[in-house]
C-alpha positions as CSV (number, residue, x, y, z in Angstrom):
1,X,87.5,130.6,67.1
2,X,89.6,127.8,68.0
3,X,92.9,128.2,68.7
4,X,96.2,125.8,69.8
5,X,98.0,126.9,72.9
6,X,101.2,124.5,74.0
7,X,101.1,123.8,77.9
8,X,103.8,121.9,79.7
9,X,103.0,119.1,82.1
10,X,104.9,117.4,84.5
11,X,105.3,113.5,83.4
12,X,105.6,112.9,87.6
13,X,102.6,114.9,89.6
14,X,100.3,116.3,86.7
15,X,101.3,120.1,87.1
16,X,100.7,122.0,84.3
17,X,102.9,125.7,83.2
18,X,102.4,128.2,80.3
19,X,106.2,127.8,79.8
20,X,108.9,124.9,79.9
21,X,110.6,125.0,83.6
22,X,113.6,122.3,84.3
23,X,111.8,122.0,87.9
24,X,108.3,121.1,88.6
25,X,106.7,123.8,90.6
26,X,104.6,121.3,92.4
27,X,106.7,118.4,93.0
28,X,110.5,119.1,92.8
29,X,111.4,116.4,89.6
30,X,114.1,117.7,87.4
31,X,113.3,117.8,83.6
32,X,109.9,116.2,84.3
33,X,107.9,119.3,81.6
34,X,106.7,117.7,78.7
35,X,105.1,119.9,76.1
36,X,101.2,118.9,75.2
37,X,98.8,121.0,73.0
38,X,96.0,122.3,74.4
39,X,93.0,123.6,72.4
40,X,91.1,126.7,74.0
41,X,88.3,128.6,72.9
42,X,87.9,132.0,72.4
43,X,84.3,133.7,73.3
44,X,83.0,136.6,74.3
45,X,80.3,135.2,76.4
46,X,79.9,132.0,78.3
47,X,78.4,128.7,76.5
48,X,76.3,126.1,77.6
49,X,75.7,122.9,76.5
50,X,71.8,121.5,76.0
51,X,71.4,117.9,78.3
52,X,70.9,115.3,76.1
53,X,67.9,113.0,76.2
54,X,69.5,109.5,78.1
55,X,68.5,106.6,76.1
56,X,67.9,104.4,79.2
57,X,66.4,105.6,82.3
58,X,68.3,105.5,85.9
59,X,68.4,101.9,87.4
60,X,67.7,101.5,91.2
61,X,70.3,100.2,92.9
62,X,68.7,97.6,94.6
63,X,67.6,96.4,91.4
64,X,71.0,95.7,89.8
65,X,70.9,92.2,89.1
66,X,73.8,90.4,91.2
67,X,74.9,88.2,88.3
68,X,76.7,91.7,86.7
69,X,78.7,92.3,89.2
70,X,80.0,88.0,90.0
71,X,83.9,88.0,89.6
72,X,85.8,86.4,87.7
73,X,88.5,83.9,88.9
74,X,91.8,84.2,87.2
75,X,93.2,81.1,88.1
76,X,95.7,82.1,90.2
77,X,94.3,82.2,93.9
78,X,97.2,84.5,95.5
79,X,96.0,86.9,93.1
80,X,92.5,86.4,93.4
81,X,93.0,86.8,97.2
82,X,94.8,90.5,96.5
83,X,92.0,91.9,94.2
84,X,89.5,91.0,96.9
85,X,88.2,87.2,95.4
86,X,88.7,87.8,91.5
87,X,88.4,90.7,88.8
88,X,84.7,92.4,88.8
89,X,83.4,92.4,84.8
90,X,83.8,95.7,83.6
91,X,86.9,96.4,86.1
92,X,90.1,98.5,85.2
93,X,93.3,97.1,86.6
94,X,96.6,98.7,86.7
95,X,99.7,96.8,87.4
96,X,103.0,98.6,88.1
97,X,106.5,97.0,89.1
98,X,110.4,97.4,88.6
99,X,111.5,96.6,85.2
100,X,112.4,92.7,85.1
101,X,110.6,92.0,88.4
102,X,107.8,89.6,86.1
103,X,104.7,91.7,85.2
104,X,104.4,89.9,81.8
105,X,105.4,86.5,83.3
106,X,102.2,87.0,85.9
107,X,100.3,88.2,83.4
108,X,101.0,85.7,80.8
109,X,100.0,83.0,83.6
110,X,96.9,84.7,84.2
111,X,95.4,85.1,80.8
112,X,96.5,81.1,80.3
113,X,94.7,80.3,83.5
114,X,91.3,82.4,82.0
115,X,91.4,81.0,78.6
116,X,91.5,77.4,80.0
117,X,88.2,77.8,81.7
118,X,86.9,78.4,78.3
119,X,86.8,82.3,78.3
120,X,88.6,84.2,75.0
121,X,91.5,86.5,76.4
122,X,93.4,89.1,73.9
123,X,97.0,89.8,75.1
124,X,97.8,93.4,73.3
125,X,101.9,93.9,73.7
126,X,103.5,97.0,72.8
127,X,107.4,96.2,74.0
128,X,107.3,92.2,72.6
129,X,106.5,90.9,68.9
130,X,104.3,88.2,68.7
131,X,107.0,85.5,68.1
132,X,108.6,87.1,71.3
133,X,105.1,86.2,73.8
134,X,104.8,82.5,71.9
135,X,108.6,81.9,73.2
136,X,107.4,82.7,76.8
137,X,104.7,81.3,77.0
138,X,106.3,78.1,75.5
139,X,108.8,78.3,78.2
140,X,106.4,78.8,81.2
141,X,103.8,76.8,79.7
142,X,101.3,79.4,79.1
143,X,100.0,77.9,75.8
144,X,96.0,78.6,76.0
145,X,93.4,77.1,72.7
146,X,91.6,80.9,73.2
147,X,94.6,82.8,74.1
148,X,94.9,85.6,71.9
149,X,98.3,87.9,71.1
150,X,98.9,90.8,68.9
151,X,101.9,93.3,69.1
152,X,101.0,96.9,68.5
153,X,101.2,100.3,69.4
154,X,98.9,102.3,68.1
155,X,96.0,102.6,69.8
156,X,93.3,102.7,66.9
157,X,95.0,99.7,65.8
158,X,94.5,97.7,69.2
159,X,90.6,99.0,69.7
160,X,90.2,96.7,66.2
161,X,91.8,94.1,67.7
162,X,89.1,94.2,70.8
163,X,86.5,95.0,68.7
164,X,87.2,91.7,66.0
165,X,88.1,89.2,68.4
166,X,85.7,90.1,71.3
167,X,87.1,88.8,74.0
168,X,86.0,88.3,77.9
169,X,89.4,89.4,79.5
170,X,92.1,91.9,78.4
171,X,95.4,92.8,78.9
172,X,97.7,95.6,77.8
173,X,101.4,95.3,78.4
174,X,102.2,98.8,78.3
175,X,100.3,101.8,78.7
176,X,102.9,103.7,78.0
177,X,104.0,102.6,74.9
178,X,100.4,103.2,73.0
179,X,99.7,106.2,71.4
180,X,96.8,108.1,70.2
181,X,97.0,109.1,66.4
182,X,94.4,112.3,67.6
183,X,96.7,113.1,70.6
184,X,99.9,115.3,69.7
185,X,102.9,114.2,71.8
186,X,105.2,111.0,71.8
187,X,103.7,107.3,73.7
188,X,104.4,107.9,77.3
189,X,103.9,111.3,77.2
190,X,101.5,112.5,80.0
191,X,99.1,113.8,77.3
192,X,99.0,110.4,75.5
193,X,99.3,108.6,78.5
194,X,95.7,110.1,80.0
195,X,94.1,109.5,76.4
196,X,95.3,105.8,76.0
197,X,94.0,105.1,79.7
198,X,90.9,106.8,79.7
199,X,89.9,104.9,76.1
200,X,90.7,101.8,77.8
201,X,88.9,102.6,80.9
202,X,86.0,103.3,78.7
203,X,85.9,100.3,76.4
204,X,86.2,97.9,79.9
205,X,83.3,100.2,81.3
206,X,81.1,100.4,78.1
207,X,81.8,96.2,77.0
208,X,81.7,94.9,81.2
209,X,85.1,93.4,80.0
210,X,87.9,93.5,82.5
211,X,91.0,94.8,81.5
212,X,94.2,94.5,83.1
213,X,96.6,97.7,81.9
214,X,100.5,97.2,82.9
215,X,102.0,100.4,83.7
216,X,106.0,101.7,84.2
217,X,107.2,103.2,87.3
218,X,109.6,105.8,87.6
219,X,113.0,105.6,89.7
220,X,111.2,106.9,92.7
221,X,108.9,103.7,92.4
222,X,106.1,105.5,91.5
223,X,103.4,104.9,88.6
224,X,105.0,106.8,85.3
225,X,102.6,109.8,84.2
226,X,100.2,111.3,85.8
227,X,98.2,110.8,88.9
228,X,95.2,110.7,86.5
229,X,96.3,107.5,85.5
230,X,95.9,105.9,89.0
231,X,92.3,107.9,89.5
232,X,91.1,107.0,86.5
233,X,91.3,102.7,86.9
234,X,89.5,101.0,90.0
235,X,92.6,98.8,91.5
236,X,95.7,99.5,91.2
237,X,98.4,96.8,92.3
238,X,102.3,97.0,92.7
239,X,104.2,94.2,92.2
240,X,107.3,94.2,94.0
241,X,110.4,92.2,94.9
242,X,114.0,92.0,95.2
243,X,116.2,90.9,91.8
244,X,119.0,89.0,93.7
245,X,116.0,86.8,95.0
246,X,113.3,84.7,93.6
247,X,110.3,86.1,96.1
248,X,107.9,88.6,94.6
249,X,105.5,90.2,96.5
250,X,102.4,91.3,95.2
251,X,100.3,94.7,97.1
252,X,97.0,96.7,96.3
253,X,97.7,100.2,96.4
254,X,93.6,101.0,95.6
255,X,90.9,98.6,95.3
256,X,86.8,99.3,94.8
257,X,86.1,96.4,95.0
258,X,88.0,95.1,97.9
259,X,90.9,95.4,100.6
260,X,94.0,97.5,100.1
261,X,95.6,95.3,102.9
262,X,96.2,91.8,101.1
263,X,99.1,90.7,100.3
264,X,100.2,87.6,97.5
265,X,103.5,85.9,97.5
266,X,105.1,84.3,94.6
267,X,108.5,82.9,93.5
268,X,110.3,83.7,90.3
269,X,111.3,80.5,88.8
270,X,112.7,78.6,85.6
271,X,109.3,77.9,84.6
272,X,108.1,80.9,85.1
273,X,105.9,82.6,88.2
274,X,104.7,80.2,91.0
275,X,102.6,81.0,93.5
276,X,103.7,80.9,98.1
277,X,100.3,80.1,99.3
278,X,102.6,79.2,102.7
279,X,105.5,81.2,102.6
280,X,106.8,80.2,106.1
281,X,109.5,77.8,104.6
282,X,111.3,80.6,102.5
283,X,111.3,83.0,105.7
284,X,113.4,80.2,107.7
285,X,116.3,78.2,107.3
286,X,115.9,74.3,106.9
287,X,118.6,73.4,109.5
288,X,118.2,71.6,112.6
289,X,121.1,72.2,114.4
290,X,121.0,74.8,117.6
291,X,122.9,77.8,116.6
292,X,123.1,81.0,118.6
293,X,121.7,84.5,117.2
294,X,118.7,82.9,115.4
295,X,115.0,84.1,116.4
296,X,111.7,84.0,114.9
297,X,109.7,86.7,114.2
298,X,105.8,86.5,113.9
299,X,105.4,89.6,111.4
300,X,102.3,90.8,109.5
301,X,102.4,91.4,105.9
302,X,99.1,92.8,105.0
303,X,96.2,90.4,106.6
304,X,98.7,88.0,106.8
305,X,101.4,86.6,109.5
306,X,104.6,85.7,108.1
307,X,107.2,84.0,110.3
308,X,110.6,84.8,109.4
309,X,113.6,83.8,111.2
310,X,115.9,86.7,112.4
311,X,119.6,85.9,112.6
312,X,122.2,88.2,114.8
313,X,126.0,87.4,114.7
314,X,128.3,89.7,117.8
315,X,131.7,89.7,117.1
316,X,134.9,92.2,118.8
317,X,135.5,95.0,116.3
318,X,138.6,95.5,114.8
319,X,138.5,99.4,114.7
320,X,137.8,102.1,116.7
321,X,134.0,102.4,115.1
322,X,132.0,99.2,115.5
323,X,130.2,98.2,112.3
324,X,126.3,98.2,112.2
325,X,125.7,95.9,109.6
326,X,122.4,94.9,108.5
327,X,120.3,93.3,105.3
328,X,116.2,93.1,105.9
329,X,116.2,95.4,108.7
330,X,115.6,99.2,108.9
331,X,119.8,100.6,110.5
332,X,118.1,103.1,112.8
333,X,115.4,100.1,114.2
334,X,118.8,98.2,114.9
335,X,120.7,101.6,116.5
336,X,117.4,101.9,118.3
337,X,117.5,98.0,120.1
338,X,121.0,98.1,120.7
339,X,120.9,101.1,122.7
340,X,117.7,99.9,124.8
341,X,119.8,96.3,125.2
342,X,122.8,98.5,126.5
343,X,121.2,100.8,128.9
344,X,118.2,98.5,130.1
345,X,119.2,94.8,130.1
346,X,123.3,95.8,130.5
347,X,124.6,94.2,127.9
348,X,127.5,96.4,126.6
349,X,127.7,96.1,122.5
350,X,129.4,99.2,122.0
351,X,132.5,97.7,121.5
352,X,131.2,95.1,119.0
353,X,130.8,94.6,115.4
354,X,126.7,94.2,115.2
355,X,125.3,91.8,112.2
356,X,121.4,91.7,111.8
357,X,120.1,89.8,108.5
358,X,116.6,87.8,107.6
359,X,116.9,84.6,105.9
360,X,115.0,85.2,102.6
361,X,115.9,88.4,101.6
362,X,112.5,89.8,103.0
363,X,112.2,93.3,104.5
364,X,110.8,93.3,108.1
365,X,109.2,96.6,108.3
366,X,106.7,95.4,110.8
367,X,107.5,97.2,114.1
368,X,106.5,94.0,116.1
369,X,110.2,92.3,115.0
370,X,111.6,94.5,117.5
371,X,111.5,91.9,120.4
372,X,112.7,88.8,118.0
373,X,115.8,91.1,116.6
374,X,117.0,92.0,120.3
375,X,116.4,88.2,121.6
376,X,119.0,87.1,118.6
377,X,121.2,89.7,119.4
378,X,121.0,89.1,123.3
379,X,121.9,85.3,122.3
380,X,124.6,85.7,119.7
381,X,126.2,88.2,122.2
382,X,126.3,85.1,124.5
383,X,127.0,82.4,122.5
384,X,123.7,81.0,123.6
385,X,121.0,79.5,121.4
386,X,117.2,79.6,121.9
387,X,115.2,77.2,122.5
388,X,113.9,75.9,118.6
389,X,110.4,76.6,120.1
390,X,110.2,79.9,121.0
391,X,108.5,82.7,118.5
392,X,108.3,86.3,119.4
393,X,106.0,89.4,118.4
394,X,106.5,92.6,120.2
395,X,107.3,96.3,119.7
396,X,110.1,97.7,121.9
397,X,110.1,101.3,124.1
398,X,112.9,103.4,124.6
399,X,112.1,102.3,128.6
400,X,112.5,98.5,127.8
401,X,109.0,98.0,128.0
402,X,107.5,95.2,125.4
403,X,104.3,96.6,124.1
404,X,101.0,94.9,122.2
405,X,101.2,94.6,118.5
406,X,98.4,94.4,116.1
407,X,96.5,91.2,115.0
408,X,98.4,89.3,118.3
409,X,96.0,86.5,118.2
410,X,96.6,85.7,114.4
411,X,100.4,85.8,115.2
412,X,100.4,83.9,118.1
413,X,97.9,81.1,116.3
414,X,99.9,80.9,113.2
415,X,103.5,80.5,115.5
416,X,101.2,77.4,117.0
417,X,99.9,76.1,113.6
418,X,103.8,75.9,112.9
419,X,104.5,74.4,116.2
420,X,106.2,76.6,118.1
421,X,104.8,75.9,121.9
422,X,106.6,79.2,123.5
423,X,105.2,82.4,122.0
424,X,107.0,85.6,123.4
425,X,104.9,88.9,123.8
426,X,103.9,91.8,125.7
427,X,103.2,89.5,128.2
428,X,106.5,89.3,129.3
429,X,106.1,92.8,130.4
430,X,109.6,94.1,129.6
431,X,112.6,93.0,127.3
432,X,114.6,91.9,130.2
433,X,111.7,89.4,131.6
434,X,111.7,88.2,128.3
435,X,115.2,87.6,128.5
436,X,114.5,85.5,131.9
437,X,111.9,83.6,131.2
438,X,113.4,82.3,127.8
439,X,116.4,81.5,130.3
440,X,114.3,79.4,132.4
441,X,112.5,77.5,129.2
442,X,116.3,76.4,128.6
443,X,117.4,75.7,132.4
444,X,113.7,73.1,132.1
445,X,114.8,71.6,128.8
446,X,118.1,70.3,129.9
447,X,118.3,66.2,131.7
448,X,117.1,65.7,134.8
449,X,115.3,69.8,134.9
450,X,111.4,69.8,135.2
């Protein structure tokens, strides 16, 4: 005898209750329960279910033909290069990102790029009509001759449209906002969020079809619904980036197939999403002229080395508190260099206003910007510029000390690939050597100096 019992699930870690709570048990949210019903069955013994007969017999691994498993290129190579060389038939991609950060925009360019190589994509859209995608894509010239579109929610409807139009590449803008007619619960719900994805999974598995699945985060930044969403699909990507600037960032959270360490850059623009395949000339300011409190930082975002310029400004404070001001830079990083400039080099900055910013708008969380921050602080506190050829990659210690960072060599050959002669590292020992021998690089620059 069957028999419906009504569970409550957080919409944030999975946890289920036999009773609505306003506070997950497991993970803290507020108002995070979401009712789901939950058939059980009721049976005096235990039952057992007969193995059915496969129709196919177990292949040997070794005798998988390669050609199934060949990727597919998407067109666009910073992407390519972030899901390890292109999307692997049959492969389940989810794509999370702030609202208005361009998930549809990247998408939209992608499925172009496919259906131009002669491939049939099907763009399925549950937030935009169809009149709403042929707009876009007229204004970031994504118009494809087998680039498909339809606008629906219900997910019955949508499996017809993959199964009439069989196509080699799909994408569904948003998970959450299909539903399951055989699912009880509203679309977004954790209940018809794990249905929609695992039928999607399935038809991508069962038809070797990629699939692409866009998917809402919450305020936290995490991947709305549960954490079966994020098991169930084989990569999962976060696309990322700051709305008062035009760079997006693009980061693999979970790959299969691949590295979880690449990273792809791209720029927000009128005409849609372009790709950085060298994003050294956003990270640093076009001017020529010497100015003091500028320093360039060799900093590693994923496999790659960025260089961005740091930029310091000292000035005397006008109260009794010095502000610590900074944009790009992590405050207790900064509180952190200024006290090691204070107590081992002696410069005294207690008394003055502190400004740290990176030209871009990018976030240095690499520890190995600790030596370029303190060398523009060191020369805005003097009034002194740095030599335009000097770069510098190094972690600070609370003793002064300048210790080795990771992937040095790739840093140091990508600071000479943009010519900067005059590479400052661990090799300097200590912050205050540094200090001394970029004084000397400026006392042999000057007329008549060897």
């Amino acid at each position: 005898m069957a028999k419906q019992r009504a569970s409550y699930v957080c919409g944030d870690c999975g946890y289920k209750a036999a009773k609505w709570i306003g506070r997950c048990a497991s993970c803290g949210a507020w108002g995070s329960m979401a009712a789901e019903q939950a058939t059980t069955q009721l049976s005096s013994g235990v039952r057992t279910r007969a193995a059915t007969p496969p129709s196919v017999t177990a292949a040997r691994l070794r005798d998988v033909p390669a050609s199934t498993v060949m990727r597919r290129q998407t067109g666009i190579a910073e992407f390519d290069r972030v899901l390890g060389g292109g999307v692997v038939p049959g492969a389940a991609i989810l794509l999370s990102g702030e609202p208005g950060v361009g998930k549809s925009t990247l998408l939209l360019r992608a499925a172009a790029s496919v259906a131009e190589t002669g491939a049939s994509v099907l763009y399925i859209s549950g937030e935009e009509s169809a009149g709403q995608i042929r707009l876009r894509a007229e204004r970031t010239g994504c118009l494809a001759e087998n680039l498909f579109c339809a606008s629906e929610t219900d997910l019955s409807v949508a499996l017809g449209y993959i199964e009439s139009a069989d196509p080699d590449f799909i994408i569904v803008d948003s998970v959450q906002t299909l539903a399951s007619p055989d699912v009880e619960g509203i679309a977004g719900g954790p209940a018809q969020v794990r249905e929609v994805a695992s039928v999607l999974v399935r038809v991508a598995k069962n038809r070797g079809t990629p699939i692409i699945i866009v998917g809402h985060v919450t305020k936290d930044g995490a991947v709305a619904g549960p954490r079966t969403l994020e098991h169930l699909v084989d990569v999962v990507c976060h696309f990322e980036g700051d709305k008062q600037t035009t760079l997006r960032f693009l980061r693999t959270l979970k790959n299969r197939f691949g590295a979880t360490d690449e990273i792809g850059c791209f720029e927000m623009r009128e005409t849609g999403i372009v790709e950085v395949t060298d994003p050294s000339e956003l990270f640093i300011s076009g001017t020529n002229a010497e100015v003091s409190g500028t320093c360039v930082a060799l900093a590693i975002e994923g496999r790659r080395a960025i260089p961005v310029e740091v930029q310091a400004l000292v000035a005397p404070s006008s109260g009794p508190n010095p502000r610590r001001v900074t944009s790009g830079v992590d405050p207790a990083r900064l509180a952190m260099i200024l006290a090691i400039l204070e107590k081992r080099v002696g410069i005294k900055l207690h008394t003055l206003d502190v400004y740290v910013s990176t030209v871009g708008g990018v976030k240095l969380l690499d520890p190995g910007a600790d030596l370029a921050i303190a060398l523009a602080i060191v020369s805005a506190a003097y009034d002194s510029p740095l030599p335009p050829t000097v770069a510098a990659a190094g972690e600070l210690s609370l003793a002064g000390e300048i210790r080795a960072v990771i992937a040095k060599h790739q840093r140091k050959k990508e600071a000479e690939r943009l010519g900067y002669k005059h590479f400052i590292d661990h090799t300097a020992s200590t912050l205050q050597a540094a200090c001394q021998r970029i004084a000397k690089l400026k006392t042999a620059g000057q007329p008549g100096e060897e």
